[in-house]
C-alpha positions in Angstrom: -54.8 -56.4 -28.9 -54.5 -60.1 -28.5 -54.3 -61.3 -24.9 -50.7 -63.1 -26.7 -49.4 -60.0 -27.7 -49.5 -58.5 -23.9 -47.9 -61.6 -22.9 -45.3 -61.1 -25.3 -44.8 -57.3 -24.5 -44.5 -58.0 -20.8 -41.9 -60.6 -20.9 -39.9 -58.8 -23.0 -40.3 -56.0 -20.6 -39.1 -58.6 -17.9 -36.5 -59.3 -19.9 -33.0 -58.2 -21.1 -33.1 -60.6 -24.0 -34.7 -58.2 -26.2 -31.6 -55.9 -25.8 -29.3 -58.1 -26.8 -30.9 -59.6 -30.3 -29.1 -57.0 -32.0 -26.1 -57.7 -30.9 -26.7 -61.6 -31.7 -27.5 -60.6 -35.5 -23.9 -58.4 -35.5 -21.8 -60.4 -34.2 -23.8 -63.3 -36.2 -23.2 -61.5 -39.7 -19.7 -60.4 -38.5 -18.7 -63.9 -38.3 -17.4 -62.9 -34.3 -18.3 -66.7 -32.5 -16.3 -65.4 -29.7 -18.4 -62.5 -29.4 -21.5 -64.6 -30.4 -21.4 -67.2 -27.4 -21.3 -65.1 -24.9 -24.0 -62.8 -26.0 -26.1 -66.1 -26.5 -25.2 -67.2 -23.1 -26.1 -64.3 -21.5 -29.1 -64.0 -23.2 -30.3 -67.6 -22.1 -29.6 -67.3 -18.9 -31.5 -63.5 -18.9 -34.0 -65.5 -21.0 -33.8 -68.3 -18.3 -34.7 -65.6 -15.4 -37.4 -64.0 -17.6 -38.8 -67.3 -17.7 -38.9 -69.0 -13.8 -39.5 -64.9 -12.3 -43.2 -65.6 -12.3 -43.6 -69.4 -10.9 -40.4 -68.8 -8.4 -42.3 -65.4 -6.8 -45.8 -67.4 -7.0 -43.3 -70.1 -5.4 -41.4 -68.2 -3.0 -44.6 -65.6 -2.1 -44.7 -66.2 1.8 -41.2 -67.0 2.2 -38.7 -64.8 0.4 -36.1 -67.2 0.6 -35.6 -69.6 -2.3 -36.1 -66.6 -5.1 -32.6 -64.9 -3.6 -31.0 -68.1 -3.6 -32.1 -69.3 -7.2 -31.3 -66.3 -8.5 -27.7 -66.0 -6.9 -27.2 -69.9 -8.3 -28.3 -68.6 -11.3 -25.3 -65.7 -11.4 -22.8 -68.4 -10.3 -23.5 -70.3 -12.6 -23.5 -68.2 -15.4 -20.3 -67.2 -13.9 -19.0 -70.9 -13.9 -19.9 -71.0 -18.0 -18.1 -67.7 -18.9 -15.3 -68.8 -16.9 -15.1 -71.9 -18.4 -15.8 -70.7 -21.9 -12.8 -68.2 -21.6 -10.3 -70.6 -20.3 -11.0 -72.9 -23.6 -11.1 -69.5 -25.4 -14.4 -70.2 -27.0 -15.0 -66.3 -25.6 -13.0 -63.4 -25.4 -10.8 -63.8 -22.4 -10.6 -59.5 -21.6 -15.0 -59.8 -22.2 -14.8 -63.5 -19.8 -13.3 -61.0 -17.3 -14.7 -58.2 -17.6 -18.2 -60.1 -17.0 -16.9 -61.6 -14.1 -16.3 -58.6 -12.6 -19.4 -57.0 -13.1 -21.7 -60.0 -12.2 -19.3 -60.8 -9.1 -21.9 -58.3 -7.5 -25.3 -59.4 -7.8 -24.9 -63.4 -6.3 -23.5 -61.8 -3.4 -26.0 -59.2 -3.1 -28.6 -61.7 -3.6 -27.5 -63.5 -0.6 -26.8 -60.6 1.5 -30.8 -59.8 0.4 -31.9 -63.1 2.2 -29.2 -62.6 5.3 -30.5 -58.8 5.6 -34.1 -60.3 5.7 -34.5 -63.6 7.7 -31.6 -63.5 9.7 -30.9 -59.7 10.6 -34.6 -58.9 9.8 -33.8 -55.1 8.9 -34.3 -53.9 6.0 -30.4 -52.1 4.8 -30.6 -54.3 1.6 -33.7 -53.2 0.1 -32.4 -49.4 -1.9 -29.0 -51.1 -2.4 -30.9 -54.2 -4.5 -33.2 -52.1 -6.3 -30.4 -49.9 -7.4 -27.3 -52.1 -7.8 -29.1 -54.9 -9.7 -30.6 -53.1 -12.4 -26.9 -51.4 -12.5 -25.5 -55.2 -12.8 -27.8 -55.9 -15.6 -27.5 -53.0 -17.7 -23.1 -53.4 -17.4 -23.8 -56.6 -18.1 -25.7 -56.0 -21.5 -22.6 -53.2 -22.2 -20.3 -55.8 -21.6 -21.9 -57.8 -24.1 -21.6 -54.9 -26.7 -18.1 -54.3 -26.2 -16.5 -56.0 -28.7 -19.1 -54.1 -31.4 -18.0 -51.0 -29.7 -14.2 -51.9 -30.2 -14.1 -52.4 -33.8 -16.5 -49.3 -34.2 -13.3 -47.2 -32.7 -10.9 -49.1 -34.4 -12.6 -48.7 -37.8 -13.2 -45.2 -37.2 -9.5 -44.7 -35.9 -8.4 -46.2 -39.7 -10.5 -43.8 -41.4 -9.7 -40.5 -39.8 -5.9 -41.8 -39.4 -3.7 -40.0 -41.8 -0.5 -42.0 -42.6 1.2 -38.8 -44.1 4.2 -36.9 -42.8 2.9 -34.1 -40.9 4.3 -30.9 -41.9 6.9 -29.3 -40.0 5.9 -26.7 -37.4 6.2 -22.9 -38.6 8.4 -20.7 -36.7 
């Protein structure tokens, strides 16, 4: 394969971008902007992290410092956006919360990462980041897909609904 192609494949692989195109397409051919801008704005700021991860660790390599704090900038202000976006409801205001919560998390475990290294220098943080991130990440992507998952069970819900009168019970 073309040396481009592995390029491609890994940053996709870096990134969370690639799981959220679909949803860009739906909610772009639904017509949802509401739903729309905040899977685009997750996705650039995923996209955004897929694209610094390589120069900030080449950056960061001997220190360990400025990665954690980029990164937890990067969740606040992603935070800051959503926020913002849901109190001009140009989002959802139950998904602007909703993502709030879940990302609340990761800038705080991203700066309890660089306390639990330089300052403490233990080592508690290490399982809790490897495992809670990724968890962060992946709510975050569901989060995303929520509003495609609500009209899926309200569609369905109008389909199997029967507007009849049930019969009485037999005695």
């Amino acid at each position: 394969m073309p040396l481009w192609v592995d390029k491609v494949i890994t940053f996709l692989e870096l990134s969370w971008v690639l799981f959220l195109i679909p949803a860009i397409v739906v909610f772009y051919l639904r017509k949802d902007f509401l739903a729309l801008r905040f899977v685009c704005v997750t996705g650039v700021f995923f996209l955004f992290g897929a694209l610094i991860y390589d120069s900030l660790k080449e950056f960061d390599k001997d220190i360990y410092i400025y990665r954690y704090l980029v990164w937890a900038f990067n969740d606040i202000a992603w935070m800051a956006l959503i926020a913002y976006l849901g109190i001009k409801d140009k989002v959802y205001l139950w998904q602007c919360v909703l993502g709030q919560l879940v990302v609340i998390m990761a800038p705080i475990l991203q700066l309890f990462r660089v306390v639990d290294r330089h300052l403490w220098d233990l080592s508690y943080s290490t399982l809790m980041y490897k495992t809670l991130l990724p968890l962060i990440n992946t709510l975050t992507v569901v989060v995303c897909y929520l509003p495609l998952i609500y009209i899926v069970i309200k569609n369905n819900k109008t389909v199997t609904g029967n507007n009849h009168k049930k019969a009485p019970p037999l005695k």
